[in-house]
SEDO-823550 format. One record per residue (C-alpha): x, y, z; residue number from 1; residue in one letter. Coordinates in pm, whole numbers, plus 50000, padded with zeros to 5 digits. Layout:
% residues N
px_py_pz_num_residu
X_Y_Z_NUM_A
...
***
This chain:
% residues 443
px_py_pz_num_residu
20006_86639_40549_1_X
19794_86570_40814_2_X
19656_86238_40941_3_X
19359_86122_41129_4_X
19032_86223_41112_5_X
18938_86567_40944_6_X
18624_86761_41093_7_X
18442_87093_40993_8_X
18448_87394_41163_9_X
18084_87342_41319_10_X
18223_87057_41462_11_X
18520_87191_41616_12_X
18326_87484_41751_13_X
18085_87210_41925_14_X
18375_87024_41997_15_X
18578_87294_42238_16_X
18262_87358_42457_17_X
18294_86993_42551_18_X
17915_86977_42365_19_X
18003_86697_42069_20_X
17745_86403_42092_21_X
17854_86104_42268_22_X
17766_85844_42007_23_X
18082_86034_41807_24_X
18312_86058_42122_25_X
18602_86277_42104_26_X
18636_86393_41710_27_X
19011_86353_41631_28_X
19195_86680_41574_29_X
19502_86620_41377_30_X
19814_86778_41446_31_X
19986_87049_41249_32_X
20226_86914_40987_33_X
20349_87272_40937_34_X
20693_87206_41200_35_X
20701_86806_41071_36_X
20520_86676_41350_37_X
20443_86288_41329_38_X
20735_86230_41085_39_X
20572_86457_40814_40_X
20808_86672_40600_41_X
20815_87054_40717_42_X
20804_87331_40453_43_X
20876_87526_40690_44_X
21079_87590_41028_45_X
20848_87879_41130_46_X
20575_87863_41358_47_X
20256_87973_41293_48_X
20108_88147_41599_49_X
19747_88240_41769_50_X
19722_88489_42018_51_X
19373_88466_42265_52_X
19376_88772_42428_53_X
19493_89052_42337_54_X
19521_89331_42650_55_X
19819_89431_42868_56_X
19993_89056_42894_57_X
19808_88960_42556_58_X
20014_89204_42402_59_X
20356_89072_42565_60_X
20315_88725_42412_61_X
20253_88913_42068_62_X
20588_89063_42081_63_X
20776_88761_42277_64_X
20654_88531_42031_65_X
20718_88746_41683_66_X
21062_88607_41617_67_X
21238_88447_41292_68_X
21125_88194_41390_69_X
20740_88227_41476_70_X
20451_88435_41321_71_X
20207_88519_41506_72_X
19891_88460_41164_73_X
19613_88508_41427_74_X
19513_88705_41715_75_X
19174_88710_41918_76_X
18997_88910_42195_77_X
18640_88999_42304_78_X
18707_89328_42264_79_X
18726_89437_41868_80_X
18931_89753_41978_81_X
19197_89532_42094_82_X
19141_89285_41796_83_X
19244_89619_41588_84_X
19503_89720_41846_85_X
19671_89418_41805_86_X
19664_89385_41428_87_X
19814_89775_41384_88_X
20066_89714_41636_89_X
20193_89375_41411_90_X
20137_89591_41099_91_X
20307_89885_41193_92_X
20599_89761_41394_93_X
20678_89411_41263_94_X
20517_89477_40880_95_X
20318_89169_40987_96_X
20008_89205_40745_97_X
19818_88894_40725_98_X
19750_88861_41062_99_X
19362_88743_41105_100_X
19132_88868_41389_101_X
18907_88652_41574_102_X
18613_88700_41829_103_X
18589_88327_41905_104_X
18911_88113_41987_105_X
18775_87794_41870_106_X
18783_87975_41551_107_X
19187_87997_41591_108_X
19174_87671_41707_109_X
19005_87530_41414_110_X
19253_87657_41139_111_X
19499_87409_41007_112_X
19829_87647_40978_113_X
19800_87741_41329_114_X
20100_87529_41533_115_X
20077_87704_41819_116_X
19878_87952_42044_117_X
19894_88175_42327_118_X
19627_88215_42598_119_X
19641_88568_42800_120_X
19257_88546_42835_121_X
19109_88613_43219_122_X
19210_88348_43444_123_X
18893_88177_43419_124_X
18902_88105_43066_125_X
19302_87993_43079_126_X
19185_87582_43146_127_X
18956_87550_42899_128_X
19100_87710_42642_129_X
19396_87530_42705_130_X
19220_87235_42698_131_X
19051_87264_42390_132_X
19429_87378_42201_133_X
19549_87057_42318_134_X
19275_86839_42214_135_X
19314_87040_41869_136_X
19690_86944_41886_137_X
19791_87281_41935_138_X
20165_87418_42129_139_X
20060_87593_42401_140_X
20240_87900_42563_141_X
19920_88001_42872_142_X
19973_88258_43131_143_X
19977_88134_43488_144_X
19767_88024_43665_145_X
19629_87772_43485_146_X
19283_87760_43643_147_X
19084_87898_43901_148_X
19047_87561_44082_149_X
19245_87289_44122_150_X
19071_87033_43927_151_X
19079_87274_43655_152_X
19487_87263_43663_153_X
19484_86875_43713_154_X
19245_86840_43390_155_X
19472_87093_43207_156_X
19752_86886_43336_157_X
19586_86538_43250_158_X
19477_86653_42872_159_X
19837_86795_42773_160_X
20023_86441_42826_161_X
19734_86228_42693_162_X
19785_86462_42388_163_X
20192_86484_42398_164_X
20141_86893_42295_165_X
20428_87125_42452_166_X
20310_87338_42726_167_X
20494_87635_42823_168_X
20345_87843_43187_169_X
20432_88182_43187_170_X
20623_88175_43495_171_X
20895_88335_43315_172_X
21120_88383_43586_173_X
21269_88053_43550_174_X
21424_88204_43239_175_X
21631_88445_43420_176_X
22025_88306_43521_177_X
21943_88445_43891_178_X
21632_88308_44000_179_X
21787_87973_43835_180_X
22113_88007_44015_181_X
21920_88112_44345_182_X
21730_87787_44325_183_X
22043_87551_44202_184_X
22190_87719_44524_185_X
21953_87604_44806_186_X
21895_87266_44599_187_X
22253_87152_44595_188_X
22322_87243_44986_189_X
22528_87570_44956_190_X
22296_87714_45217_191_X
22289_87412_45463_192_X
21959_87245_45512_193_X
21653_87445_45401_194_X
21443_87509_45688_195_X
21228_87777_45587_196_X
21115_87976_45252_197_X
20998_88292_45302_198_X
20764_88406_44972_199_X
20545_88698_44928_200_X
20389_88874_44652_201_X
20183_89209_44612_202_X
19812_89224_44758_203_X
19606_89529_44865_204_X
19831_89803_44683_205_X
19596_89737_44418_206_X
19288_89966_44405_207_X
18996_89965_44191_208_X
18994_90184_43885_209_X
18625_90237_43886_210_X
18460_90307_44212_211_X
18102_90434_44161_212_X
17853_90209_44235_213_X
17821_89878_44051_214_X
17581_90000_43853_215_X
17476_89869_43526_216_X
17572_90011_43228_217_X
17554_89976_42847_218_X
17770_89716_42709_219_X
18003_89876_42505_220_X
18003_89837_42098_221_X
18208_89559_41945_222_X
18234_89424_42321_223_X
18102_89067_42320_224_X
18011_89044_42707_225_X
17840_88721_42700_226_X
18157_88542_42534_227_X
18383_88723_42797_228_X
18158_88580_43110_229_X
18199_88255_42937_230_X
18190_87990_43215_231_X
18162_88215_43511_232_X
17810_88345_43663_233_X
17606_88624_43432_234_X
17544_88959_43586_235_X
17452_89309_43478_236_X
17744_89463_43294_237_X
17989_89715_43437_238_X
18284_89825_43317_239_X
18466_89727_43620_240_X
18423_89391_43535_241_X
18658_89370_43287_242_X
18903_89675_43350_243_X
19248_89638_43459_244_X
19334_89592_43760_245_X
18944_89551_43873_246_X
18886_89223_43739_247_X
19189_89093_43942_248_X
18971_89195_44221_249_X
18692_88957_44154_250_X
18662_88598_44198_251_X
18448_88489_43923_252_X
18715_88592_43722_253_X
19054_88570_43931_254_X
19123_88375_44303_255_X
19284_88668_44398_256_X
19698_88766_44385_257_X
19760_88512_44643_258_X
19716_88313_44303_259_X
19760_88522_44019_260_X
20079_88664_44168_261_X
20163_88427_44399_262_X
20246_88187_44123_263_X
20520_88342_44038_264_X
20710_88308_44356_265_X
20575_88039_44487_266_X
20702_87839_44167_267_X
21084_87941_44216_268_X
20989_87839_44589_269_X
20880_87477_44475_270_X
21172_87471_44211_271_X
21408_87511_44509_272_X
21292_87341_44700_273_X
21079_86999_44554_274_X
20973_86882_44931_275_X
20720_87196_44893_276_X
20499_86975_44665_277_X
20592_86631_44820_278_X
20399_86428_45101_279_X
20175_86563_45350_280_X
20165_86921_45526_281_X
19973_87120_45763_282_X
19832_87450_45558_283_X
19734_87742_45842_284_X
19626_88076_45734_285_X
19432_88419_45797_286_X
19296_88719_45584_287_X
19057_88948_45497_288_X
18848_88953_45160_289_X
18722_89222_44981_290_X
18268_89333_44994_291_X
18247_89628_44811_292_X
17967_89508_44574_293_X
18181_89450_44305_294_X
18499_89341_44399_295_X
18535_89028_44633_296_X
18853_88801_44661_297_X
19090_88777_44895_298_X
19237_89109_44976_299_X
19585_89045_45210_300_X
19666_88692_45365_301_X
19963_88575_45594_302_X
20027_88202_45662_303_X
20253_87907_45636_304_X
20243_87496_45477_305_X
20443_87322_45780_306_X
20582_86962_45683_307_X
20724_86659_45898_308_X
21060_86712_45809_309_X
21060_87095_46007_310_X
21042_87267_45693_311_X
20806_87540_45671_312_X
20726_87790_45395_313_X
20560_88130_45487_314_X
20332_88309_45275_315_X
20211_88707_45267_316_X
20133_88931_45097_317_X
20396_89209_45107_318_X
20214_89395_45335_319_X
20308_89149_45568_320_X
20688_89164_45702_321_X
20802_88930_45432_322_X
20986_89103_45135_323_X
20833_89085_44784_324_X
21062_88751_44615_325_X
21164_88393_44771_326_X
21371_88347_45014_327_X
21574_88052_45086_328_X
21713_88007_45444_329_X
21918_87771_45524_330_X
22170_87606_45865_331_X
22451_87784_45702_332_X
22303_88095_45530_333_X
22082_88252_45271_334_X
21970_88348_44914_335_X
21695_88604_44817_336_X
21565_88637_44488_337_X
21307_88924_44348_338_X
21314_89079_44001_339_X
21584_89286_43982_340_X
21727_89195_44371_341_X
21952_88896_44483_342_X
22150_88898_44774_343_X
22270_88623_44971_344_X
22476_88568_45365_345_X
22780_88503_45286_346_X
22786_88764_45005_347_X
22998_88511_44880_348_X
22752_88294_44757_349_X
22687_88508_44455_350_X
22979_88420_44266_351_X
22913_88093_44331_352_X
23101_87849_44055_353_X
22875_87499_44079_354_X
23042_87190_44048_355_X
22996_86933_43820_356_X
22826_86680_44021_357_X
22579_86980_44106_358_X
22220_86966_44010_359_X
22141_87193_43753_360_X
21829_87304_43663_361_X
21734_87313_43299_362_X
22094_87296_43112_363_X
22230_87413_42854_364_X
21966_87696_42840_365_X
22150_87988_42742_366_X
22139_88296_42976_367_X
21959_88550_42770_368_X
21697_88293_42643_369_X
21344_88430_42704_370_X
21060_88222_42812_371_X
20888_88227_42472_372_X
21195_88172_42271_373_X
21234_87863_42497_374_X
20889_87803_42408_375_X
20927_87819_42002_376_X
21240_87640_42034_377_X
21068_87311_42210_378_X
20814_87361_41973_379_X
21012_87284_41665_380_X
21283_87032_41881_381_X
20978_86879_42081_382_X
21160_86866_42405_383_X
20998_86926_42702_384_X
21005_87344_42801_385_X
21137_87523_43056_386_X
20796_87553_43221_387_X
20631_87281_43186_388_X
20258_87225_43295_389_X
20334_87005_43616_390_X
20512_87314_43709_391_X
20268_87554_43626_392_X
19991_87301_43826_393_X
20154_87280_44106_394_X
20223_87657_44132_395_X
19920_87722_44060_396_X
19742_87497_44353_397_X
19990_87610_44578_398_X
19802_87935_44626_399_X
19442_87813_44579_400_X
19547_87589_44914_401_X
19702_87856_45134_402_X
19379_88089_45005_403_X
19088_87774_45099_404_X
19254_87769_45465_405_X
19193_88136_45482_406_X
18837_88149_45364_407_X
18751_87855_45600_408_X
18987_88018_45849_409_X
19150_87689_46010_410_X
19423_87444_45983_411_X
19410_87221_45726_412_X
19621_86898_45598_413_X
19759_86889_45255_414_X
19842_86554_45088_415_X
20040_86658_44767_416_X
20030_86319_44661_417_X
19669_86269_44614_418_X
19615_86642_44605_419_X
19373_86638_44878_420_X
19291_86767_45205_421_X
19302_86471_45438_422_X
18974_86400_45632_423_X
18806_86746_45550_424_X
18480_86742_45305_425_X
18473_87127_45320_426_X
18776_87174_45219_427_X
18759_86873_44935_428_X
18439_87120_44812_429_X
18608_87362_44726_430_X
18864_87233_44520_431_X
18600_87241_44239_432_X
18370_87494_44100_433_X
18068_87427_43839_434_X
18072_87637_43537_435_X
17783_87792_43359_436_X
17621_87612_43088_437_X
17726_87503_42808_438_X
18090_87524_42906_439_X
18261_87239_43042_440_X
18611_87099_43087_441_X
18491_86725_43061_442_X
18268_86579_42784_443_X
***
C-alpha cells in the first residue's frame, strides 16, 4: 500500500493551485502502489491512466495509451461534450466502461488508482498541470511544449527529478527508426563535420476558423470558461478562443508554431546535434505577428542561433526557403528528415549499417515501438523514456529564444548553460510571465 502522508481531496485541490498554507508546507502525495512502486507488491501490471484533455491530440493519447497494458479509468476536459465524446469513444470501441469523467484535473490527480496521466490541455495549462501530477507522484506522458515560458519548462523540469516520476514529451518522432537513424548519422560523423542545420516547421498556412469580429458571445452550456482561462488573462468569451486552429493563434494560450511546432524539429535538431543546447550563441531573428483583435502571436519568422565553433542552425517557417523537417549538412554530405521524407547525398547513406563503436541513440528500442508504448513500458520498468523532460525543455526553449529575438527584433546572446541572455535585462524579462490569481507554479 501506500506510504507517507495521506491527505483529503480539499487538500489536494488546494494543494495543485500552489494555495496550501505555509505553516503545512508541501502535503506529501504518496505514490501509486498499483505498478509496485517503492518496493510494494503489484496486483497488477496494468496501468491505470488519466487523460486531461480530451480534443483533437487529447483523443490520440486516449487511443496510444489503451493497450494491455494500460487503462485509461479517467478522462477530463472543460468541455462536457468532449468529456462524453471521450467516454463513448472508450465504450464503444475498446468496451472500456468504467471510465470516469472529470471537469477538474486535480480531481484525477487526487484518486489513488490513477498511476499515470496524460496532459493534451492548451499549452498554457501543460506546466502546471504537470507540475501538480508530479508532486501527486503521478507518470506523466504531456504534449510538447511544456510551457509557454521558459521558467515554466525549467520548473517542470526541476519538480520531475526532485520527485523521480517518469516523464514522457510528446515529441514522438524520436520513436520513428528514421528520424533516429538520421540523427545517429550526423552524430557519429557519416556526414563530415556538421556545419549547419537547416529546420523549419509550418507558420501562416494556418487561418482562423472564425473571422467575424471578436465579439462576445454566450458561453456555451457545459463549457466551463473560467477553468479553461485558468492562469492566462480573463476576457469576454468568443468562440475563437478556444477553437481549433484559432487558439494556436493566440498568445495567452500558445507562443505561436515557432513553438508549438517548432518543437518537433527543433528536438531531432538538438538530438543530432547536442552543441545546439551547449555553451554560448548569438540568436538573430525577424518576423511579423499577427493584430487582428483576436489573434496575436507570431505569424512567420526566419533566423539563425550562430555558435563559436561555425556552427549555425537556421530557423523558418516553411514559408521561408527552408523545407518542412531537419536537415543535417555536413563537410562530406547530407541527411534530411520530415515525416514521411528522408533523403540523404550520397544516396548511399540510407542503407547505412552503424558500427559497433557507433553512438546509438536510445537502444534496444524496437522499431515499431510507439511513443506511448515506450511511455507505459518505463512506467512499469522505471527507466528513463525515450523523451525525457530535459529533452522536451530544451526543445521547448529553443523556440521561445529564436521567437524573443524576433519580438525585440535584434541580436541577442544565448548562454545554454545558465539559460540566459548574457547582458540583456529585456530579454531576461521575458523569459517569465505572471499568471492570474490563484494559479501559480511555486508555493
Amino acid at each position: 500500500m501506500r506510504t507517507g502522508k495521506r491527505i483529503n481531496r480539499r487538500e489536494i485541490l488546494k494543494y495543485a493551485m500552489g494555495a496550501c498554507p505555509a505553516v503545512c508546507g508541501f502535503p506529501s502525495i504518496v505514490r501509486a502502489s498499483a505498478l509496485g512502486k517503492n518496493g510494494s507488491t503489484a496486483p497488477s501490471n496494468r496501468v491505470n491512466v488519466g487523460c486531461i484533455g480530451n480534443g483533437a491530440m487529447g483523443t490520440v493519447d486516449i487511443r496510444g495509451l489503451t493497450t494491455e497494458a494500460a487503462h485509461v479509468a479517467a478522462v477530463c476536459d472543460v468541455s462536457k461534450e468532449r468529456r462524453i465524446k471521450a467516454q463513448t469513444m472508450l465504450a464503444k470501441d475498446y468496451g472500456n466502461k468504467d471510465c470516469k469523467a472529470y471537469n477538474d484535473f486535480r480531481e484525477v490527480l487526487a484518486r489513488d488508482d490513477i498511476d499515470a496521466v496524460s496532459i493534451a490541455a492548451q499549452d498554457h495549462w501543460h506546466a502546471l498541470i504537470a507540475v501538480a501530477a508530479a508532486k501527486a507522484g503521478k507518470d506523466v506522458y504531456c504534449q510538447k511544449p511544456l510551457g509557454m515560458t521558459l521558467e515554466e519548462c525549467q520548473v517542470v523540469r526541476e519538480v520531475v527529478r526532485k520527485e523521480g516520476i517518469i516523464f514522457q514529451t510528446g515529441t514522438q518522432q524520436r520513436a520513428s527508426l528514421f528520424f533516429r537513424l538520421a540523427c545517429e548519422l550526423a552524430r557519429n560523423g557519416y556526414i563530415g563535420k556538421v556545419h549547419t542545420v537547416e529546420v523549419a516547421t509550418p507558420g501562416p498556412k494556418y487561418k482562423r476558423t472564425y473571422m467575424n469580429p471578436p465579439t462576445e458571445e454566450p458561453i456555451p452550456d457545459g463549457f466551463d470558461f473560467e477553468r479553461y482561462v485558468g492562469p492566462a488573462k480573463m476576457r469576454p468569451y468568443n468562440r475563437g478562443l478556444h477553437t481549433q486552429p484559432d487558439w494556436y493563434l493566440i498568445r495567452d494560450y500558445c507562443v505561436g508554431f515557432i513553438v508549438n511546432w517548432g518543437v518537433h524539429h527543433l528536438d531531432i535538431a538538438n538530438w543530432g546535434v547536442p552543441e545546439i543546447t551547449s555553451g554560448q550563441c548569438e540568436v538573430e531573428f525577424s518576423g511579423s505577428y499577427r493584430d487582428d483583435g483576436l489573434t496575436d502571436n507570431i505569424n512567420d519568422w526566419r533566423g539563425e542561433f550562430r555558435y563559436p565553433s561555425g556552427l549555425k542552425m537556421v530557423f523558418s517557417d516553411v514559408g521561408n526557403p527552408c523545407a518542412k523537417g531537419t536537415k543535417f549538412i555536413g563537410d562530406e554530405g547530407w541527411v534530411y528528415i520530415d515525416r514521411g521524407m528522408f533523403r540523404a547525398e550520397p544516396m548511399s547513406l540510407l542503407k547505412t549499417k552503424l558500427k559497433a563503436e557507433d553512438e546509438r541513440l536510445y537502444p534496444g528500442i524496437h522499431k515499431n515501438t510507439s511513443n506511448y508504448r515506450n511511455f507505459i513500458d518505463c512506467v512499469l520498468s522505471r527507466k528513463e523514456p525515450l523523451c525525457p523532460v530535459e529533452g522536451g525543455a530544451q526543445a521547448s526553449y529553443l523556440g521561445m529564444v529564436a521567437e524573443i529575438s524576433a519580438k525585440l527584433g535584434r541580436k541577442l546572446t544565448w548562454d545554454h548553460d545558465t539559460e540566459r541572455f548574457v547582458g540583456d535585462d529585456a530579454a531576461n524579462a521575458l523569459l517569465s510571465a505572471p499568471m492570474r490569481a490563484p494559479w501559480r507554479l511555486r508555493s
